[in-house]
C-alpha positions as a Markdown table, in Angstrom:
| # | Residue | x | y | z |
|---|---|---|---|---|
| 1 | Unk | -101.8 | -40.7 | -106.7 |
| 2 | Unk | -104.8 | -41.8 | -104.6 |
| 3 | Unk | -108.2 | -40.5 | -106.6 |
| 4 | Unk | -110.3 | -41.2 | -103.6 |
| 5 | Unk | -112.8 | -38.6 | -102.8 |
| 6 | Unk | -112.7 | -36.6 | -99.4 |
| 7 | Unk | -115.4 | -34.9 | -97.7 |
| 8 | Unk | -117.0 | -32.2 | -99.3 |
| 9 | Unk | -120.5 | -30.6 | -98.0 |
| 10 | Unk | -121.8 | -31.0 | -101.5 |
| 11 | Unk | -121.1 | -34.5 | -101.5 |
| 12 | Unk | -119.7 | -35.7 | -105.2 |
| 13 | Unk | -118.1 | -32.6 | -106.8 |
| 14 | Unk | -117.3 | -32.3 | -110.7 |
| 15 | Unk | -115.1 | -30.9 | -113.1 |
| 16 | Unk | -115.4 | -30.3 | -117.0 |
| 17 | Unk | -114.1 | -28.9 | -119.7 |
| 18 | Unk | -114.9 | -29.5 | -123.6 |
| 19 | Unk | -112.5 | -29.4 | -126.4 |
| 20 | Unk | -112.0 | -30.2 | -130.4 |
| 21 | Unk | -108.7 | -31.6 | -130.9 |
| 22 | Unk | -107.6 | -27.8 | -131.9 |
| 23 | Unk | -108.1 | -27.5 | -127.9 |
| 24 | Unk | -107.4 | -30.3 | -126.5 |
| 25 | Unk | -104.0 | -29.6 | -124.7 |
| 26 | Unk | -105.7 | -26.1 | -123.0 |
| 27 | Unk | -108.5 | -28.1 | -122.0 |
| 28 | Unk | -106.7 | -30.5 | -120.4 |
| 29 | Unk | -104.5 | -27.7 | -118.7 |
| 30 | Unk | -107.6 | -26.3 | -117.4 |
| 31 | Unk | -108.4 | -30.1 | -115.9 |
| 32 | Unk | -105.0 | -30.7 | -114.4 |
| 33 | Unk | -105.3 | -26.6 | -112.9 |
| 34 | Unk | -108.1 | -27.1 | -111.1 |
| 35 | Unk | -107.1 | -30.9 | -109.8 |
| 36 | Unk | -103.8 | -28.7 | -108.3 |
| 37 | Unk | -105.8 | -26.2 | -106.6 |
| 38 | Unk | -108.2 | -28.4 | -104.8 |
| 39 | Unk | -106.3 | -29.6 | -101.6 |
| 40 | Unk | -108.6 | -31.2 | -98.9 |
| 41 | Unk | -112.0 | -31.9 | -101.6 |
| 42 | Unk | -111.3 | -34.1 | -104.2 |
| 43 | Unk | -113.3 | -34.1 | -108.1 |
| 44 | Unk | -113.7 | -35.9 | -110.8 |
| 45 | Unk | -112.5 | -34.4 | -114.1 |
| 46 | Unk | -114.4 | -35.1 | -116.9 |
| 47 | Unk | -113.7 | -34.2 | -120.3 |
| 48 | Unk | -116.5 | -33.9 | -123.1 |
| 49 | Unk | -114.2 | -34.3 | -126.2 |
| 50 | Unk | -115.2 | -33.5 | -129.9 |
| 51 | Unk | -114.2 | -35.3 | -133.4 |
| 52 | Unk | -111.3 | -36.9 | -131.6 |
| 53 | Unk | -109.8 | -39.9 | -132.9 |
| 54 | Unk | -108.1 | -42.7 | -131.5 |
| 55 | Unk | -104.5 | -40.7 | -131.2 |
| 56 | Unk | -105.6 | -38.3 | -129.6 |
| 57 | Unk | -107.6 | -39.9 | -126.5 |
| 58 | Unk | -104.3 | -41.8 | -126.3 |
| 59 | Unk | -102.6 | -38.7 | -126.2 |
| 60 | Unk | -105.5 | -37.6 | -123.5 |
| 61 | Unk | -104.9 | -40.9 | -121.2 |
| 62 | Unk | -100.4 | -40.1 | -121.7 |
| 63 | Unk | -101.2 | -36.6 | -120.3 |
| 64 | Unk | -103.0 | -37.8 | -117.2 |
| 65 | Unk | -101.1 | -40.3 | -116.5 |
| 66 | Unk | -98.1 | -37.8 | -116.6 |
| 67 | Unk | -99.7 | -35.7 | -114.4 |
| 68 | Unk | -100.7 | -38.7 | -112.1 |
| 69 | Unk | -104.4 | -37.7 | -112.6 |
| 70 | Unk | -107.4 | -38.9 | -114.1 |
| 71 | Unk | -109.6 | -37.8 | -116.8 |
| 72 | Unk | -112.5 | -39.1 | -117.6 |
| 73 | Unk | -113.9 | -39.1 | -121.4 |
| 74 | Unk | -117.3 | -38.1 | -122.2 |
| 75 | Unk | -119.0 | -39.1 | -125.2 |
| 76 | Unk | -120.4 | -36.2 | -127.4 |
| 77 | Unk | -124.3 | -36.0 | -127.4 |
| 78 | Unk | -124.3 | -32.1 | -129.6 |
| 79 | Unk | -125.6 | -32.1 | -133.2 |
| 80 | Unk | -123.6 | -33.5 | -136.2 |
| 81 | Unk | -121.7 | -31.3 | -137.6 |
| 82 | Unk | -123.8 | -30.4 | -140.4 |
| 83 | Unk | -126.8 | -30.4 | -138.2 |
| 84 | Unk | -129.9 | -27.4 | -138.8 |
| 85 | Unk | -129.1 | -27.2 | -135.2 |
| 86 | Unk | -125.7 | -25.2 | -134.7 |
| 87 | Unk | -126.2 | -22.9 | -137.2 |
| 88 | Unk | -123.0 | -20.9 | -138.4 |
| 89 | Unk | -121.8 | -22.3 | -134.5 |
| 90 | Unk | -119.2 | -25.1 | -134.1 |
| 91 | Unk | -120.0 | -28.6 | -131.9 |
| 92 | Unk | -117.1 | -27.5 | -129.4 |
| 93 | Unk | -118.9 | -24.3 | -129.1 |
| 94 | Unk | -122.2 | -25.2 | -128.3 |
| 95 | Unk | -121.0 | -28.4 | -126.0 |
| 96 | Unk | -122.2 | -26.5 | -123.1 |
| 97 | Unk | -125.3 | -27.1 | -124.3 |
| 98 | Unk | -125.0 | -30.5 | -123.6 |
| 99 | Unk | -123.6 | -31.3 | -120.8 |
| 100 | Unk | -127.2 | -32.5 | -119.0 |
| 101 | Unk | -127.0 | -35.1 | -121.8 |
| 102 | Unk | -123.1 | -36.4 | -120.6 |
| 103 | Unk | -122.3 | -35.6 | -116.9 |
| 104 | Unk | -123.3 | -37.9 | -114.0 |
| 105 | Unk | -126.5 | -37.7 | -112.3 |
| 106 | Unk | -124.7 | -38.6 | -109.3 |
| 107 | Unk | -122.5 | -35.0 | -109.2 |
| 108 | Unk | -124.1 | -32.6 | -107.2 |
| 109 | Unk | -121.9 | -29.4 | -107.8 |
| 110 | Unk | -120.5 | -29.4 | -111.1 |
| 111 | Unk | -117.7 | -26.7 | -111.9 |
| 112 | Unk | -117.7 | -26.3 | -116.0 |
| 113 | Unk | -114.4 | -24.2 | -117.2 |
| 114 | Unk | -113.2 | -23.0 | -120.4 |
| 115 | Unk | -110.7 | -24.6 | -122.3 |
| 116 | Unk | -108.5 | -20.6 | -122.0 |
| 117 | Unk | -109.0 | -20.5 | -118.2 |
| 118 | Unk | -106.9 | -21.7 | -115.7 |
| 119 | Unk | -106.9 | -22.2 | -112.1 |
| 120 | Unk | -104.1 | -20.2 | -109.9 |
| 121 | Unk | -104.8 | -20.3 | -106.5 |
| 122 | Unk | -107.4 | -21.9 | -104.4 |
| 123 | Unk | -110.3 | -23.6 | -105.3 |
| 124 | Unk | -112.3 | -24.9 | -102.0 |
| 125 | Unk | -114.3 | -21.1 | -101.3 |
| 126 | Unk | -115.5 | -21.4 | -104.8 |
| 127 | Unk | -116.9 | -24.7 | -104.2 |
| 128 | Unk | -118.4 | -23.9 | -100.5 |
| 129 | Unk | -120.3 | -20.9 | -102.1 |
| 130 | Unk | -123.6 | -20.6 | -101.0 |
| 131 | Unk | -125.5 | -20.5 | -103.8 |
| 132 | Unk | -128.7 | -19.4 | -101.9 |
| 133 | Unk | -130.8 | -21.7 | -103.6 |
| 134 | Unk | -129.9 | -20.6 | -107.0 |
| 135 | Unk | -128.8 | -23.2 | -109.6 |
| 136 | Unk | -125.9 | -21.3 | -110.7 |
| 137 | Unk | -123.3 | -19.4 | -109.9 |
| 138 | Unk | -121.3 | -17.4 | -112.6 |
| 139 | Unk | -119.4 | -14.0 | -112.6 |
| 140 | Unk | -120.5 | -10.6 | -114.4 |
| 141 | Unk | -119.8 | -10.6 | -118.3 |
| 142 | Unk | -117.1 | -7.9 | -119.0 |
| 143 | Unk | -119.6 | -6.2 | -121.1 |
| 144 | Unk | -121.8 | -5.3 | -118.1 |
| 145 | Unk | -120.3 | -1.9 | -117.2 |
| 146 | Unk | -121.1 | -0.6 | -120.8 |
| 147 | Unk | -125.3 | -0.1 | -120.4 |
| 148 | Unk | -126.0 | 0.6 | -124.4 |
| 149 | Unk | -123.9 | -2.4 | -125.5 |
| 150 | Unk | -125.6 | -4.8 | -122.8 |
| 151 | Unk | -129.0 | -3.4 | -123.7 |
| 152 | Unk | -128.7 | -4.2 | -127.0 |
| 153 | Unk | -127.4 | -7.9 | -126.9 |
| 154 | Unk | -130.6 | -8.4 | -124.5 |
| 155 | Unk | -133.0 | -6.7 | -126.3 |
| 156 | Unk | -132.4 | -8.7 | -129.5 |
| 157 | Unk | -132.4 | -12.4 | -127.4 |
| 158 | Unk | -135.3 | -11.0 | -125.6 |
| 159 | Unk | -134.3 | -11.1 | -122.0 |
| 160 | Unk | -135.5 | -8.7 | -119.7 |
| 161 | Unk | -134.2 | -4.9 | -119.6 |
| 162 | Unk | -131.8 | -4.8 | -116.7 |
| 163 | Unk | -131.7 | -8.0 | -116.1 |
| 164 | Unk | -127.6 | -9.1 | -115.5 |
| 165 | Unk | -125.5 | -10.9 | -117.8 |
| 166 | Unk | -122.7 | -13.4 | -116.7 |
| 167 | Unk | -120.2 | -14.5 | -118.7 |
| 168 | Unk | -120.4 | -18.7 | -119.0 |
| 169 | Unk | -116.7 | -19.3 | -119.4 |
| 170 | Unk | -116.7 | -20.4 | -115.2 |
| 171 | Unk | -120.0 | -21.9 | -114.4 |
| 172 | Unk | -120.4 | -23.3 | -111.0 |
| 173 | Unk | -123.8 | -25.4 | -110.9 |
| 174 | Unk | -125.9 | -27.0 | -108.5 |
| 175 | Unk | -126.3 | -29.9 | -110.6 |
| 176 | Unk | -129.5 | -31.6 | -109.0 |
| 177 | Unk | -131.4 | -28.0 | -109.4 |
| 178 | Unk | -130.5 | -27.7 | -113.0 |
| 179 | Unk | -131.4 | -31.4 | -113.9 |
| 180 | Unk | -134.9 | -31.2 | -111.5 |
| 181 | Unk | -135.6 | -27.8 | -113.2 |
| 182 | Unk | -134.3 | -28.6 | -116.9 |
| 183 | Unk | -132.6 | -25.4 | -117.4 |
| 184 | Unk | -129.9 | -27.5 | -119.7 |
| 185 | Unk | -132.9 | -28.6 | -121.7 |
| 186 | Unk | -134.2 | -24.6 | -121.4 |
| 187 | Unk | -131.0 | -23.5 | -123.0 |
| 188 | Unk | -130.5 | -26.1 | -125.5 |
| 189 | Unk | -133.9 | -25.8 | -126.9 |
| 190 | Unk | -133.6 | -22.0 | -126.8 |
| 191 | Unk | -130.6 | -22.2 | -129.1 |
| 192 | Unk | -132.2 | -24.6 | -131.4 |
| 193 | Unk | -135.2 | -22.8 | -132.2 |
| 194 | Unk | -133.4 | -19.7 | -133.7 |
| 195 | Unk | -129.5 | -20.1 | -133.7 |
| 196 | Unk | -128.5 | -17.7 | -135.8 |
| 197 | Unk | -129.9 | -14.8 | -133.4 |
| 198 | Unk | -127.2 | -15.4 | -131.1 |
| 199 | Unk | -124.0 | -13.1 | -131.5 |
| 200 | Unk | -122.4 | -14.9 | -128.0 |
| 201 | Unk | -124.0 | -18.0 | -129.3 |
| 202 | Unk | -124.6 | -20.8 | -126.2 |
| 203 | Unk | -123.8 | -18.2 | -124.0 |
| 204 | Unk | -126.4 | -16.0 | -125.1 |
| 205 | Unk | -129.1 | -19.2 | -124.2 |
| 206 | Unk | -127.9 | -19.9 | -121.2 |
| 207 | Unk | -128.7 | -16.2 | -119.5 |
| 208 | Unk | -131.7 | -16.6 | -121.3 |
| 209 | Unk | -132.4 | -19.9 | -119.6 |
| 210 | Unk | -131.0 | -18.8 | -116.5 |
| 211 | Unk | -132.3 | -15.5 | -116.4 |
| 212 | Unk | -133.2 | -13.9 | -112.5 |
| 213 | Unk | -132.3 | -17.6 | -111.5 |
| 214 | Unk | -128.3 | -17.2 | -110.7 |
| 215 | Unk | -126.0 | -15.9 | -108.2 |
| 216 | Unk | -123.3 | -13.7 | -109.0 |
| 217 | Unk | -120.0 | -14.7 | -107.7 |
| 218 | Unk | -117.1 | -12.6 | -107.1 |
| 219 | Unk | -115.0 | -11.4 | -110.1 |
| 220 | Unk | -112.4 | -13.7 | -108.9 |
| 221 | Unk | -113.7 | -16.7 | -110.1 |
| 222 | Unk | -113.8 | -15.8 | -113.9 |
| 223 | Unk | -110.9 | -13.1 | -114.0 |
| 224 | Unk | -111.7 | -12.0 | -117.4 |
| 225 | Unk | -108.7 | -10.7 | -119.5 |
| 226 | Unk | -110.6 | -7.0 | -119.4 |
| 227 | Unk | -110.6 | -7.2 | -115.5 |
| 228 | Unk | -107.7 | -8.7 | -114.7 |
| 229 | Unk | -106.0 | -5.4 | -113.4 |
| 230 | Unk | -108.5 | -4.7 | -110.8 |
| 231 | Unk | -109.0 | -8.1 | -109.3 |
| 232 | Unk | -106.7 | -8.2 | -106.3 |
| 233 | Unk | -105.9 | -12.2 | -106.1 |
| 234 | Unk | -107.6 | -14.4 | -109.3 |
| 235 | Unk | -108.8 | -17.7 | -108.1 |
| 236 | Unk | -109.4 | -18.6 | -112.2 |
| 237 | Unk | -108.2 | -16.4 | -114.7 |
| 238 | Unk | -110.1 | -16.5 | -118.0 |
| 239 | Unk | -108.2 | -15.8 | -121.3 |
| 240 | Unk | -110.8 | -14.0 | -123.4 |
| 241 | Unk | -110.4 | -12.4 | -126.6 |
| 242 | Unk | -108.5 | -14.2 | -129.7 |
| 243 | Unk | -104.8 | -14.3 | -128.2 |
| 244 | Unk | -103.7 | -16.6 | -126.0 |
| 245 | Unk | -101.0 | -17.3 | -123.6 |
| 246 | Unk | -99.7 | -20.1 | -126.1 |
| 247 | Unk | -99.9 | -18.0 | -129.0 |
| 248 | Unk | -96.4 | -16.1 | -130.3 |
| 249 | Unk | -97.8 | -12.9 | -129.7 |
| 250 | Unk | -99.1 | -13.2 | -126.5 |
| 251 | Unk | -100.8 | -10.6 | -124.9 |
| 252 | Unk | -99.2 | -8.3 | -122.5 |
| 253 | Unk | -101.3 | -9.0 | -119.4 |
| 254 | Unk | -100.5 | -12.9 | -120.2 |
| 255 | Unk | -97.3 | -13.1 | -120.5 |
| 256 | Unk | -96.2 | -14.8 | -117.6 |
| 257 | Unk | -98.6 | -17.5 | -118.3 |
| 258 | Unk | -96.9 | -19.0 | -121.2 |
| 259 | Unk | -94.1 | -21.1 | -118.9 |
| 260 | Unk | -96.8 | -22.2 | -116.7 |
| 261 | Unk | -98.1 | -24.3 | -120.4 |
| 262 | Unk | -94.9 | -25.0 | -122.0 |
| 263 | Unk | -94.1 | -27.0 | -118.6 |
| 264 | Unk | -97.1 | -28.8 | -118.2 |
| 265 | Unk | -96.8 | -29.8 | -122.0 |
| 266 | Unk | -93.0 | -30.1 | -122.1 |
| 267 | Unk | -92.9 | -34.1 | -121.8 |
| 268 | Unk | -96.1 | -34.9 | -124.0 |
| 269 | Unk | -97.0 | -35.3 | -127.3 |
| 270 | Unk | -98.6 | -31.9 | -127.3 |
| 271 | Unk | -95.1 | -29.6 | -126.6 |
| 272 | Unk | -95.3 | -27.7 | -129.7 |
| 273 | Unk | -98.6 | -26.5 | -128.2 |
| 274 | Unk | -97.1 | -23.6 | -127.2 |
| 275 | Unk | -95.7 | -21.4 | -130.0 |
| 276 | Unk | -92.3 | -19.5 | -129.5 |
| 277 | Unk | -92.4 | -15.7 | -128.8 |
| 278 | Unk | -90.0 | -14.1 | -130.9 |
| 279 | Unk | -88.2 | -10.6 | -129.1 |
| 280 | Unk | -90.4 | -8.8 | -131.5 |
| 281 | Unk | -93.6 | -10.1 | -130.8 |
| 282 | Unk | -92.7 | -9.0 | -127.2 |
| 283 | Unk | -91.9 | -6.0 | -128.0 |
| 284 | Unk | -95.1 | -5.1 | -129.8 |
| 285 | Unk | -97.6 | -6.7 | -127.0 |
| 286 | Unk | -95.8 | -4.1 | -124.7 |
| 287 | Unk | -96.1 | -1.6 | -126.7 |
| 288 | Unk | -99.6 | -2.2 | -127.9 |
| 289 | Unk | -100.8 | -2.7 | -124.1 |
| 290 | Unk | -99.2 | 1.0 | -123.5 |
| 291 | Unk | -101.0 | 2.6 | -126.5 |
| 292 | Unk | -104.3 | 0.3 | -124.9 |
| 293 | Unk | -104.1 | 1.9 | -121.8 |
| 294 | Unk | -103.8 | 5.2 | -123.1 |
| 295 | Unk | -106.4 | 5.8 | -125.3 |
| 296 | Unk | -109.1 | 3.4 | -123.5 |
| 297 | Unk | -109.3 | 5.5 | -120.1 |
| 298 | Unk | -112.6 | 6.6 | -119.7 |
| 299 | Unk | -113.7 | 2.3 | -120.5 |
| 300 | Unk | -111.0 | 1.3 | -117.9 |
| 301 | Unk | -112.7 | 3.4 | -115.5 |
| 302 | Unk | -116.2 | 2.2 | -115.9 |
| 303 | Unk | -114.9 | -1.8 | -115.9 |
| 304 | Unk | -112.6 | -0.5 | -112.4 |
| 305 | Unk | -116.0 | 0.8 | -111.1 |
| 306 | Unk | -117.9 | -2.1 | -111.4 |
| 307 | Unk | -116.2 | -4.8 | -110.9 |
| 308 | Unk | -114.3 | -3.1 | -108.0 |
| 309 | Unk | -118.1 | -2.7 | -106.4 |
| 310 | Unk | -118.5 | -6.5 | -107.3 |
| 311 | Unk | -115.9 | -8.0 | -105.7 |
| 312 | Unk | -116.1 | -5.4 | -102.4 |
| 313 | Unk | -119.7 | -6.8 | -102.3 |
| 314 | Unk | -119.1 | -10.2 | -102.3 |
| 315 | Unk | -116.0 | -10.0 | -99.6 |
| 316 | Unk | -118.6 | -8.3 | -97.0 |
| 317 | Unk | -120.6 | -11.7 | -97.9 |
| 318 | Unk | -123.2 | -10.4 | -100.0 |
| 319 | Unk | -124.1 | -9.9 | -104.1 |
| 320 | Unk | -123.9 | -6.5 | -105.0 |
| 321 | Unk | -127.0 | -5.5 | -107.2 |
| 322 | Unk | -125.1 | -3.1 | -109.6 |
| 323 | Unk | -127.3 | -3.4 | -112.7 |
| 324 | Unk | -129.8 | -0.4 | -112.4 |
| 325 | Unk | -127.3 | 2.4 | -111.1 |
| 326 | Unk | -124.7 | 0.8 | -114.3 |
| 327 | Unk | -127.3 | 0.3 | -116.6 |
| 328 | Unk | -130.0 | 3.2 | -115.9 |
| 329 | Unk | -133.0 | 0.9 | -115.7 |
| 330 | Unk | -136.5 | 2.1 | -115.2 |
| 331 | Unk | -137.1 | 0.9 | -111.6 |
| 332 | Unk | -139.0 | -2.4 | -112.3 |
| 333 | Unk | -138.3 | -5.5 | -110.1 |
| 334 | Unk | -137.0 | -8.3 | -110.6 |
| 335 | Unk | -139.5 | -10.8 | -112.1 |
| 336 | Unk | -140.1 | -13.9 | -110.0 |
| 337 | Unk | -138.2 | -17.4 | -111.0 |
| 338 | Unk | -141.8 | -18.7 | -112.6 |
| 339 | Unk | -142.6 | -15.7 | -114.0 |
| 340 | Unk | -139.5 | -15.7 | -116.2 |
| 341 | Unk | -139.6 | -18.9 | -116.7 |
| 342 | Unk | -143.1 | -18.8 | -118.3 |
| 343 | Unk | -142.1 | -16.2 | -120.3 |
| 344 | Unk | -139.2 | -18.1 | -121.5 |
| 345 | Unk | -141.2 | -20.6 | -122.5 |
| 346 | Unk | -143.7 | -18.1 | -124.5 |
| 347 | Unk | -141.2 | -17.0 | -126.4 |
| 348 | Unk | -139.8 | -20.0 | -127.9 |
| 349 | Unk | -143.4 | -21.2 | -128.6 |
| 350 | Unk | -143.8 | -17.7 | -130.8 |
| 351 | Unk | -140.4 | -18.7 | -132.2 |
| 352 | Unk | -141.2 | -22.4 | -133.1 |
């Protein structure tokens, strides 16, 4: 298949994910997803892969070739493994962190995805998006709707009350911003000054880092699992929380997504990637998605309301600012980019 870029107004585009070898085959899933999905702009997939050995990059370069694709290896620039520097967190977790140290100078709009996401429709509105000068784009955590849990997470990392909270598991940079600015470095030294403070671990730095300084994108592009019902057509769906659509018990909302892996698996070394459901295990994701539904009502409804608000917001071509009205704040404004920046930077000098 021809790899030759086409035309994009962002000039070179990117793609990565980051895997162990426990990950591996999702992550290159996700690759191969967002390759398929991307039909006039072309981007290079890169692939920042952990404690792999020599097998297993072969079993990287069969997969790509099967798929007629490529895949480019990145070398791993995180901590070793036993470094002060992770804390209780593992080196695939915190690769995020790292990704200023591995990806191209030369990309201009990187697009980073989880190793349990997956493209399903397409891609080339997410990568035109606007960013109005902001470094990042990234979508709403789920936890946003729920004020007293949101408050809490930011009052402990120190970020500023009402401020919003994305979830990192789609980020869509401008990759020249971020490098000229040094928000990686922001993050990463964050993170490394106090690890163990951060229950959402890398994610937790980068809002920090980030903080006031990103765009909020439709719900579309990171169709958490929690959201999924009231997102009219996913352009990424996300697969948070522990199951997964290659687990046997997979969850109800997932289920359709388990063929789409076995068949881009079936003819590689990774086939048994996929677990077989047994009837039973079907049986109880129905029923435990019924018994869900029931006694969560009063949560659905919040998560409906916002995120329903988002994504109307962004189709009338504008970012909905939800957080005081969701999260009763006291009125303040927003602090200005260098304003929060300099605080940032106050408060890992106190830390250090």
């Amino acid at each position: 298949m021809d790899q030759s870029f086409s035309y994009s107004p962002f000039g070179s585009l990117g793609v990565v994910a980051c895997a162990d070898a426990r990950m591996l085959a999702a992550a290159c899933c996700a690759l191969l997803s967002v390759h398929d999905n991307l039909s006039t702009a072309k981007a290079r997939l890169f692939l920042l892969a952990i404690d792999v050995d020599e097998s297993q990059v072969v079993d990287i370069e069969n997969f790509a070739r099967h798929h007629s694709i490529n895949i480019e290896l990145l070398r791993d620039s995180s901590p070793a493994a036993d470094g002060a520097a992770l804390g209780r967190w593992s080196r695939a977790t915190l690769a995020r962190l790292y990704l200023d140290l591995n990806i191209p100078w030369s990309i201009e709009r990187l697009l980073y995805i989880d190793a349990d996401a997956i493209a399903v429709s397409g891609l080339e509105a997410l990568f035109n998006t606007d960013l109005k000068g902001k470094p990042l784009g990234a979508v709403d955590d789920y936890l946003m709707p729920f004020s007293k849990k949101i408050e809490r997470r930011q009052e402990k990392i120190g970020m500023r009350a009402g401020a919003r909270y994305f979830n990192a598991g789609v980020l869509l940079f401008d990759w020249q911003k971020c490098l000229e600015l040094g928000l990686m470095k922001d993050a990463r030294d964050t993170f490394e000054a106090q690890p163990e403070m951060f229950d959402a671990h890398d994610q937790d730095a980068l809002n920090i880092a980030f903080e006031d300084n990103w765009l909020a994108l439709d719900p579309r592009w990171n169709t958490q699992t929690g959201i999924l019902p009231f997102v009219e057509k996913p352009g990424i769906r996300h697969f948070t929380g522990r199951r997964k659509p290659w687990h046997a018990t997979v969850p109800w909302v997932h289920r359709k997504m388990k063929p789409y892996y076995t068949n881009l698996l079936r003819d590689t070394r990774w086939a048994e990637f996929c677990q077989k459901s047994a009837l039973l295990s079907q049986v109880g994701s129905f029923a435990s998605d019924c018994f869900t539904k029931l006694t969560t009502r009063s949560k659905t409804a919040k998560v409906r309301e916002y995120f329903s608000a988002a994504a109307l917001g962004n189709t009338r071509g504008g970012v909905v600012s939800l957080v005081n009205a969701t999260m009763n704040a006291n009125g303040s404004e927003l602090a200005s980019e260098e304003a929060g920046r300099s605080r940032r930077r106050g408060s890992r000098q106190s830390a250090t």
